[in-house]
Steps between C-alpha positions, in 0.01 A plus 500: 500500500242619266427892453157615455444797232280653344427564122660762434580514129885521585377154752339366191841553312713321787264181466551514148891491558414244750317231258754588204794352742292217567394595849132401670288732670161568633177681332180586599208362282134567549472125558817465749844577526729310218861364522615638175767406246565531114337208390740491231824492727513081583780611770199775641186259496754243687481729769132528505537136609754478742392813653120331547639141533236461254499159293623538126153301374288796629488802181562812573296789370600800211390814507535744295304918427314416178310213255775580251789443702319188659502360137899499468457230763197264422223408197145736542174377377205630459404441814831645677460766326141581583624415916823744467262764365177457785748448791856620453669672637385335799467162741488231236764241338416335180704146420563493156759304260863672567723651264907342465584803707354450754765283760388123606588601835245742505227274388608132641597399209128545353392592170289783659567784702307696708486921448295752651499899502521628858272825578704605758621887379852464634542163368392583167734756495758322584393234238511776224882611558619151474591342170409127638202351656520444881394155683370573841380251747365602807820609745451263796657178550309211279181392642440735774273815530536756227620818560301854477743751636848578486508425844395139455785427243787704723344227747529181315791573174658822661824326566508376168466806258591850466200708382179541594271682306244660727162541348275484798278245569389324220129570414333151428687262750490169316678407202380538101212230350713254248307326197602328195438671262706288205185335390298824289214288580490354856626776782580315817605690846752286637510731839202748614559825592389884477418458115204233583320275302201694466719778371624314241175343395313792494794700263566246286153315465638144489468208797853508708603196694750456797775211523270336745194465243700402163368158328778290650557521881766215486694687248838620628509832459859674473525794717476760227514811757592582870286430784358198344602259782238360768746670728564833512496828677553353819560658861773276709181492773220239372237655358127331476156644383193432726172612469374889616283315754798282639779777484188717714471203781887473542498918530237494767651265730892452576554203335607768215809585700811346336328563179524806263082552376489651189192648416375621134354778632528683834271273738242765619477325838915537548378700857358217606770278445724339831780689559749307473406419154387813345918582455428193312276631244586622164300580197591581140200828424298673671218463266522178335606592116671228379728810336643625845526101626683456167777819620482381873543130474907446457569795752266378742655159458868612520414660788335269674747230417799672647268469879589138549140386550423127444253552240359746284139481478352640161120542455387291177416733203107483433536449148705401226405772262704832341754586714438221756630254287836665525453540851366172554785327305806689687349362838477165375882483427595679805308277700650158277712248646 
């Protein structure tokens, strides 16, 4: 069974031993926790997979403490080097055109990889005292809810790795943004998340475009970074997204029992709620930031989805703008099928 410690720096050397003999274990990330391995070590990133049961064609993600160490691995531009400078270290993966070093494993046999520098402190520090980049999925089993505590991967991987690095819970909740940046001229986000579109417009002054809105919607797009499938993120209990005003009716009358309600916000009228369904009722901030839904929303759902309710209710985001979009898109997956 796994142990939990804490970074210590006499910890930090024991998961250094750890990924020098080839070993996996768990880090916390700012984004969530990671299921990390040197990326260079085939016989390491093999157990990445097994360990997730996650499908070879799917890349994995480098990370590494600096631009200049992220440049052993894969070709900068201009415009890679201008996103490494506004927003690393931090919650954002460029795809650019790999180096020969870098392991086809890694990558799914792509000609790109994907690379990002985490802003989590202990991470980073961690990062720094190894002589090889680390690739980190998430550490949960492939396609279901990410995890945001140590607690949530001793839950789901705890059988199946020693170490746990314990860096409380992590502080954004959903996982980095991913664009393409291999094109100096045409930035593309191929999955939203806390570094948003508007962000990126608004540093860079240049029009960015998502997967969804490129030229050619027919074009079959090779999954050049995690979390790109239309599943993804997914609680074992269905999950659907209503309307406020339809998640409201079910929570004022007991047709919500059965049914886990999952509110945005906390429903000011929760008081006034049946009784029996009020236990029912869960929300993801008190106030409505799309910041603390964004650091609520995989807890809430692990949570929830270890209740055995028939469904999990989630209200609909509002909009599909900044963070939202992130937002909006992990629902989506969870709630595929």
């Amino acid at each position: 069974m796994a142990e939990r410690l804490k970074a210590t720096p006499e910890i930090l050397e024991v998961c250094k031993e750890a990924l020098e003999q080839s070993q996996v274990i768990a880090v916390p990330t700012e984004t969530v926790y990671g299921l990390a391995a040197n990326a260079l070590d085939l016989s390491a990133v093999e157990k990445i997979f097994k360990i997730k049961q996650r499908p070879f064609y799917d890349p994995l993600i480098l990370h590494i403490d600096s631009i200049e160490k992220a440049q052993l691995f894969c070709q900068f531009n201009s415009l890679a080097e201008q996103l490494a400078k506004f927003f690393w270290p931090g919650p954002l993966t460029l795809v650019l055109k790999k180096k020969p070093i870098v392991p086809d494993l890694v990558t799914a046999n792509l000609d790109s990889v994907a690379i990002r520098s985490p802003q989590h402190p202990i991470f980073q520090k961690l990062l720094k005292i190894l002589p090889f980049p680390l690739a980190a999925p998430s550490a949960n089993p492939f396609g279901y809810i990410s995890p945001t505590s140590a607690e949530h991967v001793e839950t789901s991987l705890g059988d199946q790795i020693d170490i746990i690095l314990d860096g409380s819970n992590s502080s954004i909740g959903i996982e980095s943004t991913i664009v393409d940046a291999r094109n100096p001229e045409k930035l593309a986000i191929l999955r939203p998340g806390p570094i948003t579109q508007e962000m990126l417009e608004a540093r860079l002054k240049i029009k960015v475009c998502s997967i969804d809105s490129q030229a050619d919607s027919t074009e079959k797009h090779p999954l050049r970074g995690p979390g790109l499938l239309k599943s993804h993120y997914s609680p074992q209990t269905p999950l659907e997204l209503i309307s406020l005003e339809s998640l409201l009716k079910l929570a004022q009358n007991e047709k919500g029992v059965g049914n886990a309600l999952l509110f945005l916000k906390k429903p000011s009228a929760l008081n006034s709620f049946p009784s029996p369904v009020q236990k029912n009722i869960y929300w993801l901030s008190e106030d409505g930031l799309d910041l603390n839904i964004a650091q609520n929303l995989y807890r809430q759902m692990r949570m929830i989805d270890a209740k055995a309710y028939d469904r999990i209710l989630v209200e609909r985001l509002p909009t599909e703008s900044g963070l939202y979009s992130a937002l909006t898109d992990r629902l989506k997956k969870a709630a595929y099928s």
